[in-house]
C-alpha positions in Angstrom: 118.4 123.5 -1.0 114.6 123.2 -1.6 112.9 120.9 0.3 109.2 121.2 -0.6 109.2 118.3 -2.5 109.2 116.3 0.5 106.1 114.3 0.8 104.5 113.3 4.1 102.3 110.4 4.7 101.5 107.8 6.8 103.6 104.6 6.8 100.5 102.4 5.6 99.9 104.0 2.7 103.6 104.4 1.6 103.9 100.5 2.4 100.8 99.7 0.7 101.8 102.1 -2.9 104.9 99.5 -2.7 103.2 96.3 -2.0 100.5 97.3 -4.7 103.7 97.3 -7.1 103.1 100.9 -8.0 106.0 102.1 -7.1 109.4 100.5 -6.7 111.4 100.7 -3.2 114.7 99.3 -2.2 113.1 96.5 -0.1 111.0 95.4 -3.8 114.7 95.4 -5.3 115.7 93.1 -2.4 113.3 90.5 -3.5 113.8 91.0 -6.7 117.7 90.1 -6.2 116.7 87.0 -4.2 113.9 85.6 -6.8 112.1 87.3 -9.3 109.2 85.0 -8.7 109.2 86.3 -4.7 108.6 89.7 -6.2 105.9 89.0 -8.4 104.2 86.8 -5.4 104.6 89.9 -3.2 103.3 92.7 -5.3 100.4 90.1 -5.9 99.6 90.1 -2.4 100.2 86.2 -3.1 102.9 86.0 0.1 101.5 87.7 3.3 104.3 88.8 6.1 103.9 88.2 9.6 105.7 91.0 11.9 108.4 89.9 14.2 108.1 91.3 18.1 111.2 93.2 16.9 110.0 95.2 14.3 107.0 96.4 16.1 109.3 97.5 18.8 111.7 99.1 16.0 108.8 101.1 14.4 107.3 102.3 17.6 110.9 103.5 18.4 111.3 105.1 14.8 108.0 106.6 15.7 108.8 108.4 19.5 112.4 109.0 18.3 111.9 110.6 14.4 108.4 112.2 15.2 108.1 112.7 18.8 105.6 111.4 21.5 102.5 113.3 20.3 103.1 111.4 16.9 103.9 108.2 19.1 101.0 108.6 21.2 98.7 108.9 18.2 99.5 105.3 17.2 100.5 103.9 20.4 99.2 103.1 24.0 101.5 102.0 26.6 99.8 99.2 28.4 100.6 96.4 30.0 96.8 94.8 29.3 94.1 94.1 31.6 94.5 93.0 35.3 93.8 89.8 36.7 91.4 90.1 39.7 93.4 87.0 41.6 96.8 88.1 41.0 96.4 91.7 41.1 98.9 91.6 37.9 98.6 91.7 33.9 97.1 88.8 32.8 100.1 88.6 29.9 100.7 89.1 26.4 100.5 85.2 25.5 96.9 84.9 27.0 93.4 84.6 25.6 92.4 87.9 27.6 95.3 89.8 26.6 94.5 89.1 23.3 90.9 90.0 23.6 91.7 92.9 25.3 94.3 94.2 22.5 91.5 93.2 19.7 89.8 96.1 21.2 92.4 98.6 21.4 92.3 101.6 18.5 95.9 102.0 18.9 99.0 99.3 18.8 99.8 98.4 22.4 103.7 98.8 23.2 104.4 96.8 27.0 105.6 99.1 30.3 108.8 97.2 29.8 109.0 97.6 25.9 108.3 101.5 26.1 111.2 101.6 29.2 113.3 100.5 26.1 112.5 102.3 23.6 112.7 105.7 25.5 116.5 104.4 26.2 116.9 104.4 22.4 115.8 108.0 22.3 117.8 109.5 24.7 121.1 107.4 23.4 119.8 109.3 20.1 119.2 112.6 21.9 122.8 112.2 22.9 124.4 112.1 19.7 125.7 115.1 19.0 125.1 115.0 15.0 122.1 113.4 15.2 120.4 115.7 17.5 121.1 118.6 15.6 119.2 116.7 12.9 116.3 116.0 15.0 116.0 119.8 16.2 115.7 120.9 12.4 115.2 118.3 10.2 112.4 116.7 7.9 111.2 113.1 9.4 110.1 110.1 8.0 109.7 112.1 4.3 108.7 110.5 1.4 110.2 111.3 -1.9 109.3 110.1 -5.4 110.6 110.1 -8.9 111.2 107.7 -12.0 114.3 106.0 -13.0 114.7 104.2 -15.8 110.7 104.7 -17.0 109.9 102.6 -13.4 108.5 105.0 -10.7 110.3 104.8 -7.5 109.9 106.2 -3.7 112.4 106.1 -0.8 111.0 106.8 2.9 114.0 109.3 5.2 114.4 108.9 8.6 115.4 111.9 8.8 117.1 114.7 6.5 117.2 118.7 5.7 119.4 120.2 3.3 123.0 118.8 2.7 122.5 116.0 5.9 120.7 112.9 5.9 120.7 109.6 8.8 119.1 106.5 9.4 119.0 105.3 12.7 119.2 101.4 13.6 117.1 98.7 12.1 115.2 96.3 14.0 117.8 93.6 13.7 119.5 96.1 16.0 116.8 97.2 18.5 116.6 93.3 19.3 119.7 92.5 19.8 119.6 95.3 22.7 122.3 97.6 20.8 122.4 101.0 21.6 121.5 103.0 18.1 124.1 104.0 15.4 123.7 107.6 13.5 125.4 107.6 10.4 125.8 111.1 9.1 127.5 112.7 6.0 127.5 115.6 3.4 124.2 114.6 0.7 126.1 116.5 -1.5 128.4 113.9 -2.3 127.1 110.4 -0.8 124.5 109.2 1.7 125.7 106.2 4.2 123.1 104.3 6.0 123.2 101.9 8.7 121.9 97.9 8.7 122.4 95.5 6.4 122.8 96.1 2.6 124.4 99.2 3.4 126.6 100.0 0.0 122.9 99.1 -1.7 121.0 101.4 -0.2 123.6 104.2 -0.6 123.5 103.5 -4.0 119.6 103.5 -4.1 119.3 106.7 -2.3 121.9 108.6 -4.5 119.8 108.2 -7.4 117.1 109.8 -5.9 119.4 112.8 -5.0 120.6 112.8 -8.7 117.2 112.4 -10.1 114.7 115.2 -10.8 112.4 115.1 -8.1 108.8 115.3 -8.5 107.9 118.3 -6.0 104.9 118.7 -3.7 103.4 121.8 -2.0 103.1 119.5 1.1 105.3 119.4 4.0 106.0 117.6 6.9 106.9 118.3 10.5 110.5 118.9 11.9 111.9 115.6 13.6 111.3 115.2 16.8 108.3 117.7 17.3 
């Protein structure tokens, strides 16, 4: 199987092509199932998110664990802030001067403690023995794109090459302090994903595999490099 038609780009600007309303994802047809009117107010930009201390930890883990720590360190420092002279110690992440401090920062900061975790995640990852197969050889974090029904769509892999795909835990997961599920089958009969809305997204994902996909020159790195 060709996989050329993979696109890669960074997370922000996939986010933003969905928020913008350009093209529709399976989070979009979420909102749309809970209120029409909460999807119109998102792709408005009327209804602004805040991010949870769980998700930030589940994309930085996404990030060391699908792309690898030169992709992680690109976007991430590992700090635990700036030291208080008195105490010798961090001053905290709840403080004015940590806050100060991380307003300055060019990268997201991920804690000591938080990074400890996260590399936990990847090596219980590593230790699968599908899913590190799929990380030596596979495509990460690819974008593909193609329309359905006259409405453009995109969907965002963890991780895939030809005839496998996974999807590795959702936040929801990573805060509940779960090791994280790899769920692995044949693409040329279904996809299965882990997290909630499970059958959903299956059902999302196999119409891109039975859609004709638009195809780029453009390919990303293997998983994991």
């Amino acid at each position: 199987m060709n996989i050329n038609f993979i696109i890669h780009e960074p997370a922000d600007e996939y986010h933003a092509r969905s928020r913008s309303g350009e093209f529709m994802s399976s989070h979009l047809l979420a909102d749309f199932r809970e209120s029409p009117a909460l999807y119109r107010k998102k792709v408005q930009g009327q209804i602004q998110e805040n991010e949870s201390a769980a998700f930030t930890i589940g994309r930085a883990a996404h990030c060391l664990i699908l792309e690898g720590r030169n992709a992680f360190d690109k976007e991430y420092v590992v700090s635990d802030g700036p030291i208080n002279p008195r105490t010798g110690e961090s001053y905290g992440s709840k403080t004015k001067a940590f806050a100060e401090w991380a307003a300055t920062q060019e990268r997201e900061v991920v804690s000591g403690k938080d990074f400890n975790f996260i590399l936990k995640l990847q090596t219980g990852v590593w230790l699968h023995p599908v899913a590190s197969e799929l990380l030596a050889t596979g495509v990460a974090e690819g974008v593909i794109r193609t329309e359905y029904c006259g409405v453009p769509c995109q969907i965002r892999m963890d991780c895939s090459r030809p005839n496998l795909a996974w999807s590795i835990s959702k936040p929801a997961t990573v805060s509940a302090g779960l090791n994280p599920t790899a769920a692995v089958t044949d693409t040329s009969t279904s996809w299965r994903f882990t997290g909630r809305s499970s059958a959903r997204l299956s059902a999302w994902t196999s119409r891109f595999i039975s859609s004709p996909w638009k195809r780029t020159s453009r390919s990303p790195p293997a998983c994991g490099s």
